[in-house]
C-alpha positions in Angstrom: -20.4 -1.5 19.8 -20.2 1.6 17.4 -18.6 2.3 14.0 -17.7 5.7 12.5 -16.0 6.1 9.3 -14.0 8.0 9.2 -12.0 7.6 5.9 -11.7 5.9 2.9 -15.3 6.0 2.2 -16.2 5.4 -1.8 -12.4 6.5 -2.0 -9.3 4.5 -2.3 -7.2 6.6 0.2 -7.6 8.1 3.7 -8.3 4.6 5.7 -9.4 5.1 9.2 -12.5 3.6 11.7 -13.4 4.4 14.8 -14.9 1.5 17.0 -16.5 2.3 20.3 -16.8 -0.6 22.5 -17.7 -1.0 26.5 -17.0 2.9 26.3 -13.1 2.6 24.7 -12.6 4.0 21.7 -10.7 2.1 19.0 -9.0 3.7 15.9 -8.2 1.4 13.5 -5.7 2.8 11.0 -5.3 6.3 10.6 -3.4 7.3 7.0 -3.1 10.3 4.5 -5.3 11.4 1.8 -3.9 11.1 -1.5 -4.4 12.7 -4.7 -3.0 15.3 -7.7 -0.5 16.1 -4.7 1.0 14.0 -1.8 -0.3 16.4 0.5 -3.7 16.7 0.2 -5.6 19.6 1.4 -7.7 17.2 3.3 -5.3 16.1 5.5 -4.4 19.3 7.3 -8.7 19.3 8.0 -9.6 18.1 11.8 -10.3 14.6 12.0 -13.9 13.8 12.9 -13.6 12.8 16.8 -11.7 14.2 19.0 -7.7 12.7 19.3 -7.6 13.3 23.3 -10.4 10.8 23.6 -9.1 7.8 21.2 -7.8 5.2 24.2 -5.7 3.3 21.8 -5.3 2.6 17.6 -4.7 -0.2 15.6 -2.6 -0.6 12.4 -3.5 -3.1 9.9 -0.4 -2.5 7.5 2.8 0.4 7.1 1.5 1.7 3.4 1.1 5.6 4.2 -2.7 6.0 3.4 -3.2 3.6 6.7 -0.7 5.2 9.1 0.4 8.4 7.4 -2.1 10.4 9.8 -1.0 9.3 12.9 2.0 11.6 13.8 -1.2 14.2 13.4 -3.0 12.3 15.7 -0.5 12.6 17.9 0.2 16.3 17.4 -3.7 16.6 18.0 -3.5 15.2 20.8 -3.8 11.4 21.1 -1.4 10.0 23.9 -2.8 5.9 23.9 -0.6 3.3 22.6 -0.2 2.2 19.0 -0.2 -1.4 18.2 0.6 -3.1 14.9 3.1 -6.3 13.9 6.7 -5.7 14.9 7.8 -5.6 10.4 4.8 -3.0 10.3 6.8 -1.3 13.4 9.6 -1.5 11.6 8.1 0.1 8.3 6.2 2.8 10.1 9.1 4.5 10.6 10.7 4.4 7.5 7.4 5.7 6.2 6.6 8.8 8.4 10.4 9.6 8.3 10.5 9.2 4.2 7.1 11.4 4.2 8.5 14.4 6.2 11.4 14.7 4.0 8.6 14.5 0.8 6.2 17.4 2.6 9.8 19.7 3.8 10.7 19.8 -0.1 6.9 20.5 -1.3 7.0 23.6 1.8 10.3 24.9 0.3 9.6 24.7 -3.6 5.7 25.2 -3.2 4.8 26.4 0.6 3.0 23.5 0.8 2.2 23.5 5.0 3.6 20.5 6.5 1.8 18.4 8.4 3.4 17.1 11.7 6.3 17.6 12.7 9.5 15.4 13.6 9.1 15.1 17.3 5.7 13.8 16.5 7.3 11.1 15.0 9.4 10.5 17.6 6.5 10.3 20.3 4.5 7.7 17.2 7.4 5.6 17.1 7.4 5.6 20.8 4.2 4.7 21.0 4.4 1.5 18.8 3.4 -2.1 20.3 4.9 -4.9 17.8 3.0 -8.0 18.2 3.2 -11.1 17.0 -0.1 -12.8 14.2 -2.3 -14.6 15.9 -1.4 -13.6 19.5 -4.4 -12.2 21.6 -3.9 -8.5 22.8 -5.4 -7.1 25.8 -6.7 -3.9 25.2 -8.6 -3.3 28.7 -12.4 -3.2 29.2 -12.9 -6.4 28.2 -11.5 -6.0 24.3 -9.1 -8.2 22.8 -7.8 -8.5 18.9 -5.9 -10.7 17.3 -3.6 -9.1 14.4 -4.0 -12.0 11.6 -1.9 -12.1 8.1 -3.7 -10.7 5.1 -0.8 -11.1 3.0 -1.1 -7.6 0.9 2.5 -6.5 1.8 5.3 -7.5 4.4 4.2 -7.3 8.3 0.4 -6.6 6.8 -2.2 -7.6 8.7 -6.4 -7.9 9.3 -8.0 -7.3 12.7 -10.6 -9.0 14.5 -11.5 -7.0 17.4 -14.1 -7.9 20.5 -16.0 -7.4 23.5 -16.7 -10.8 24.3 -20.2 -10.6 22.5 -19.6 -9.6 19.3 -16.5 -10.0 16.9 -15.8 -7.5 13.8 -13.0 -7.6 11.5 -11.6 -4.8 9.3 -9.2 -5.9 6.5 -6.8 -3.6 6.2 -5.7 -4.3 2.6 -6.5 -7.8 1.1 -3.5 -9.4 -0.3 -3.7 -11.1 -3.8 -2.9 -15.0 -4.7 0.4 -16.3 -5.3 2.8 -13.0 -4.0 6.0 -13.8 -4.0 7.9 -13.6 -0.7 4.4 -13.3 1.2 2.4 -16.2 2.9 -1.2 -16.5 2.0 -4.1 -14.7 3.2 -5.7 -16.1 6.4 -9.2 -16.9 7.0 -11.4 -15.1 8.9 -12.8 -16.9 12.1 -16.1 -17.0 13.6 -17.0 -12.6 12.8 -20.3 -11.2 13.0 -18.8 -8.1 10.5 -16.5 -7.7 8.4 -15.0 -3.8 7.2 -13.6 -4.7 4.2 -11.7 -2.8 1.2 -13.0 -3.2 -2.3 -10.1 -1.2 -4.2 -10.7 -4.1 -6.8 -14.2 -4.8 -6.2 -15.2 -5.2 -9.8 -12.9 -6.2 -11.5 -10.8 -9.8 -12.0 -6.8 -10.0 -11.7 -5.3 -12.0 -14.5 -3.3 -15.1 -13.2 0.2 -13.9 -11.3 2.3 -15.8 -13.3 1.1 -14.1 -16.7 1.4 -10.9 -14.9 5.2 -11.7 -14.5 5.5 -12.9 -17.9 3.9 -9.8 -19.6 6.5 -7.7 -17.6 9.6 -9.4 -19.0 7.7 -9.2 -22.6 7.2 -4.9 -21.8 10.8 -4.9 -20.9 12.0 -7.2 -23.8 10.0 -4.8 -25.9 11.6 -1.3 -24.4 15.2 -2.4 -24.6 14.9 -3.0 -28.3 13.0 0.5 -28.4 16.5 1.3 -26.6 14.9 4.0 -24.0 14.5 4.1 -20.3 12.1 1.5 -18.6 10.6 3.7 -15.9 8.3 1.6 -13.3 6.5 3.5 -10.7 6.5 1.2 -7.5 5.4 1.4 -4.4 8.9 1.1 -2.0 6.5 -1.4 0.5 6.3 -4.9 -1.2 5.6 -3.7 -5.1 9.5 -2.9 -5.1 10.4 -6.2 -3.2 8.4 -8.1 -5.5 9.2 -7.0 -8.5 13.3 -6.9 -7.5 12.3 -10.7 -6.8 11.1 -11.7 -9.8 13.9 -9.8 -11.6 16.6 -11.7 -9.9 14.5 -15.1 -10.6 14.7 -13.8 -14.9 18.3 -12.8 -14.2 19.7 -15.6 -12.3 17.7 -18.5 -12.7 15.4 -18.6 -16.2 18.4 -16.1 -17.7 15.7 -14.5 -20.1 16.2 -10.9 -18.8 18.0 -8.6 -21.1 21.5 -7.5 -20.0 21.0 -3.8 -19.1 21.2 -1.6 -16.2 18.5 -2.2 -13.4 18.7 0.8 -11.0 16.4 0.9 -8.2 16.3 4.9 -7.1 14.1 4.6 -4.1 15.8 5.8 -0.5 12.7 4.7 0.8 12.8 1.2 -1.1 16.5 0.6 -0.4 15.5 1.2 3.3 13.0 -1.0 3.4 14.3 -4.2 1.6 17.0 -4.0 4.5 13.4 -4.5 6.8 13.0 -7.9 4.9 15.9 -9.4 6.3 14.9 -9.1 9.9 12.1 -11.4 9.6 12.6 -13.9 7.6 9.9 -15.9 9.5 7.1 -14.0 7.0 9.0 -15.6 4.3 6.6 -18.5 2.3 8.1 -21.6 1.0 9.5 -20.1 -2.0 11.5 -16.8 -0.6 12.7 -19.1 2.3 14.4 -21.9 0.3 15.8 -18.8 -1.7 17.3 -17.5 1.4 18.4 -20.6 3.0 20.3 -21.2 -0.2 21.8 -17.9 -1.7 20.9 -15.4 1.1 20.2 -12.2 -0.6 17.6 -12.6 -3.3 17.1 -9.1 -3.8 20.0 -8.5 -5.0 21.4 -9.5 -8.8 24.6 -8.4 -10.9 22.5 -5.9 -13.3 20.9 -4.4 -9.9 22.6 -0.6 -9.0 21.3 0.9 -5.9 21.4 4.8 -6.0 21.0 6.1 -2.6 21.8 9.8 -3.3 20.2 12.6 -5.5 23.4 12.9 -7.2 23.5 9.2 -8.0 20.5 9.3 -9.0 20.7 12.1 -11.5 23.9 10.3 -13.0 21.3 7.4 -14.3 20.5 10.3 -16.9 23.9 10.1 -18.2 23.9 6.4 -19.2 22.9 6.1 -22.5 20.3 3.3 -24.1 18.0 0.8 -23.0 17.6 0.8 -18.8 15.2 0.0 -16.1 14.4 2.4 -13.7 12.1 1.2 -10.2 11.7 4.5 -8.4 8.9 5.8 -6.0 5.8 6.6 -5.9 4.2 4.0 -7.1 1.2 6.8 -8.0 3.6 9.4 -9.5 2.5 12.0 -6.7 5.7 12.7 -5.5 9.2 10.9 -5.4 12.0 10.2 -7.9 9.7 9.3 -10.9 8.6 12.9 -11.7 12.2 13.7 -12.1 12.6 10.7 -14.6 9.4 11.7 -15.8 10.2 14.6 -16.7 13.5 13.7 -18.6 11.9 10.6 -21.0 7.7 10.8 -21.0 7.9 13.0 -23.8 10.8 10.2 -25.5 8.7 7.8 -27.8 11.8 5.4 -27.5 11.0 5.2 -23.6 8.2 3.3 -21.7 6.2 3.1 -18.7 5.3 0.5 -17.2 2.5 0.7 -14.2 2.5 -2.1 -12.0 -0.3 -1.2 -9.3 -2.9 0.7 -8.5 -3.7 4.3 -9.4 -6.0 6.8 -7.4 -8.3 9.5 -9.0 -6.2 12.5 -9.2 -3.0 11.3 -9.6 -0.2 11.7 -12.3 -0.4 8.2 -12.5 -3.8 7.7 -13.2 -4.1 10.5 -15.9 -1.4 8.4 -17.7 -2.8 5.3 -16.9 -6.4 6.3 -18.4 -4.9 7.7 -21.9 -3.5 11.5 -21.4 -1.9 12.8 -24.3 -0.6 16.1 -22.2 0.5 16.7 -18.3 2.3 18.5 -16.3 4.6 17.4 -14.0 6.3 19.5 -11.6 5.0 22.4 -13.2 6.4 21.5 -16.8 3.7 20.7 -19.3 4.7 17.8 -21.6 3.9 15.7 -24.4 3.3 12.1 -23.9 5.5 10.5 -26.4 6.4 7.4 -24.4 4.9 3.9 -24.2 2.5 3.7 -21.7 1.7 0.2 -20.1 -0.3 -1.3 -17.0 -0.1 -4.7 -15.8 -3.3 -5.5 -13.3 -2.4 -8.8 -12.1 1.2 -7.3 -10.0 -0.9 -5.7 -7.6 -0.8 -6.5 -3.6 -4.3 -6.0 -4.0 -7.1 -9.2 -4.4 -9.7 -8.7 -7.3 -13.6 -9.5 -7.0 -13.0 -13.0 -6.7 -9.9 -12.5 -3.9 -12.3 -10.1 -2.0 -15.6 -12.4 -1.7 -13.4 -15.7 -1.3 -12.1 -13.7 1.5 -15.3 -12.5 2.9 -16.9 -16.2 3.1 -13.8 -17.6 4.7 -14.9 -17.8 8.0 -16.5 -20.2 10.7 -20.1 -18.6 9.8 -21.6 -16.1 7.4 -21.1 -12.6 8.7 -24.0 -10.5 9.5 -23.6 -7.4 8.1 -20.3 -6.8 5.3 -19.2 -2.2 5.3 -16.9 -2.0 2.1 -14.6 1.2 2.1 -11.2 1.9 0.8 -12.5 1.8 -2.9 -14.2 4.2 -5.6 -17.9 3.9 -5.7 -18.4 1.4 -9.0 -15.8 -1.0 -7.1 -17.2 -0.8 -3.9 -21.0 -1.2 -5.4 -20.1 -4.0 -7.8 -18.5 -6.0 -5.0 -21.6 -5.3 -3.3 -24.0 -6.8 -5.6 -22.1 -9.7 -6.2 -21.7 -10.7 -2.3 -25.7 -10.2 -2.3 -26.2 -12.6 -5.3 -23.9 -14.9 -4.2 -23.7 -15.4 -0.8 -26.8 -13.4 0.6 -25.1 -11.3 2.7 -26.6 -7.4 4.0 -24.1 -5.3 2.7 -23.5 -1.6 2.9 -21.3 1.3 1.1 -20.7 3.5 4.5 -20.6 7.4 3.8 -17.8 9.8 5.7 -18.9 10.2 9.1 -21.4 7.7 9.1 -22.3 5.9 12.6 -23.5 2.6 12.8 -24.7 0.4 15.5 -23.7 -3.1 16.0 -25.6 -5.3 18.1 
């Protein structure tokens, strides 16, 4: 068995691995660079095998820098089947569908080149296998995997993939403690290796529940300011969540201030709808919510705006008001249009609620900018800017290594991608202090050998 990376390598973005085994080759995710622009320049590059030749690829979860590639792939020239959970199934489409919309806008306000086209995401949807966790699939040649749940966002799964001699699992995402809605993380079995993501790798979450509690203290805070409450979210899981957590304040504990909510996501709106489909992902908590009032995303204060022109008449409602719109990394969406109206309001606030990849909008905020410009207006950051670390579908140091040692053995060999270099090498160290484990920081296009 062979490894190329192929993405996502001392980066947070871009995830994809090739695994060659008994002469098949594997691709296990496939998504989009992202960066200043939703579009990177990187992703119109050729990918670093050839598509004709990958027999078959395996999604770990629908967030667009794991499967935003594939319709490429496909236009490339991949023709193999694409199998993932049937909520990621469900989600894929939604995001490839929301994306081409995003990259048609950028090529007619800034020629951005688009980078598939629709009836390669006809032929991806086409393509897509939903399987159930924890069922073995047959991939020929002697392969199996078994798709098991991580627990990062709804329908998200890890992977453990083999030949029958050797066993390796790539994580996808690792989910964080206590998530609302989600079930927890699964342990590994008996691996030999373990890809794993180290977005968080050196750093620890504060507990969820303060998290939750610091949010309805920002917005407490904001309303009194009496401006807009913009929170970037991402439209898979951070939007659920946070829309869950809302309607708990609102209905239950009755400690949220009475103003507008509007959730201006097309993308979000569409996929909340995907939640209802499975309710058998549902933990304890979201079910006994649903077997008792049904629709717990949804709460009196809540307006759903599904148009443009809905969503521009949010600007004409005065005072304090809470505003969840995509992207959850301010490089492309709703937000830069509400950004543009109240970042430079010193009565207004924003309140960051997951992660935030070198490049973006989001991170320039998030790290202290004073000036930016967003679409192509320079501005004067005026409004209150806040982060809170603990809402993220991501685990922290402690998430990742737990997760790492869970299994029947100690793994033999541990490749950490999908996260900036200090993460990735902090994570490192601690895995060789603690548990003794060979670990390694794979570079793009890096092969490697196993057993």
């Amino acid at each position: 068995m062979k490894i190329k990376f192929c993405g996502a390598n001392r980066q947070v973005t871009g995830s994809a691995h090739l695994l060659e085994a008994n002469g098949k080759n594997i691709l296990v995710d496939c998504g989009m660079f992202q960066g200043s622009n939703f579009n990177e320049g990187r992703n119109h590059d050729d990918f670093p095998f050839v598509p004709k030749e990958i027999d078959v690829v395996l999604v770990t979860h629908a967030h667009l820098d794991h499967i935003g590639r594939i319709p490429k792939l496909i236009r490339d020239g991949f023709s193999g089947d694409i199998f993932m959970t049937k909520a990621t199934c469900a989600f894929a489409t939604l995001i490839w569908e929301d994306a081409f919309r995003i990259m048609e806008y950028n090529n007619r306000k800034f020629q951005v080149p688009i980078l598939y086209s629709e009836a390669d995401i006809e032929t991806a949807k086409a393509r897509c296998k939903g399987v159930n966790y924890n069922d073995n699939v047959d991939l020929g040649d002697g392969i199996s995997a078994i798709f098991k749940d991580m627990g990062h966002i709804y329908g998200s799964s890890f992977i453990e993939i083999t030949d029958g001699k050797k066993k390796i699992a790539f994580s996808g995402d690792v989910g964080n403690d206590d998530v609302p809605i989600l079930k927890d993380t699964q342990n590994l079995s008996n691996v030999d290796v373990v890809v794993c993501e180290s977005t968080y790798g050196d750093r620890i979450h504060e507990p969820v529940e303060e998290g939750y509690a610091e949010l309805l203290k920002m917005i407490q805070e904001g309303v009194k300011r009496g401006g807009a409450i913009m929170i970037p979210a991402f439209s898979l899981e951070r939007t659920q969540q946070i829309l869950f957590q809302l309607h708990k304040m609102s209905e239950h504990d009755h400690t949220l201030p009475k103003v507008p909510i509007y959730l201006d996501s097309p993308l979000a709106i569409k996929a909340t709808k995907v939640y209802k489909l499975f309710p058998e992902y549902y933990d304890e908590e979201a079910m006994r919510e649903y077997q008792t009032e049904g629709d717990f995303l949804q709460f009196p204060n809540l307006k759903i705006t599904h148009t443009r022109d809905e969503s521009k008449r949010i600007n004409s409602k005065k005072g304090a008001k809470i505003i969840i719109a995509g992207a959850g990394m301010m490089n492309g969406g709703r937000i830069l249009h509400h950004a543009v109206r109240y970042l430079d309001d010193p009565n207004s606030t924003l309140i960051f609620v997951g992660y935030q990849a070198h490049g973006t909008l989001g991170r320039k905020l998030y790290e202290g900018a004073e000036n930016v410009k967003v679409m192509g207006k320079y501005m004067e950051v005026r409004a209150t800017i806040k982060a809170i670390g603990s809402l993220s579908a991501h685990g922290d140091q402690k998430k990742l290594m737990e997760w790492i040692n869970s299994g029947e053995k100690k793994p033999e060999k541990v490749y950490l991608v999908h996260g900036e270099e200090h993460s990735a090498t902090e994570l490192s160290h601690r895995l060789r202090d603690k548990y003794d484990l060979k670990v390694f920081i794979p570079e793009y296009e890096e092969e490697v050998e196993i057993g």
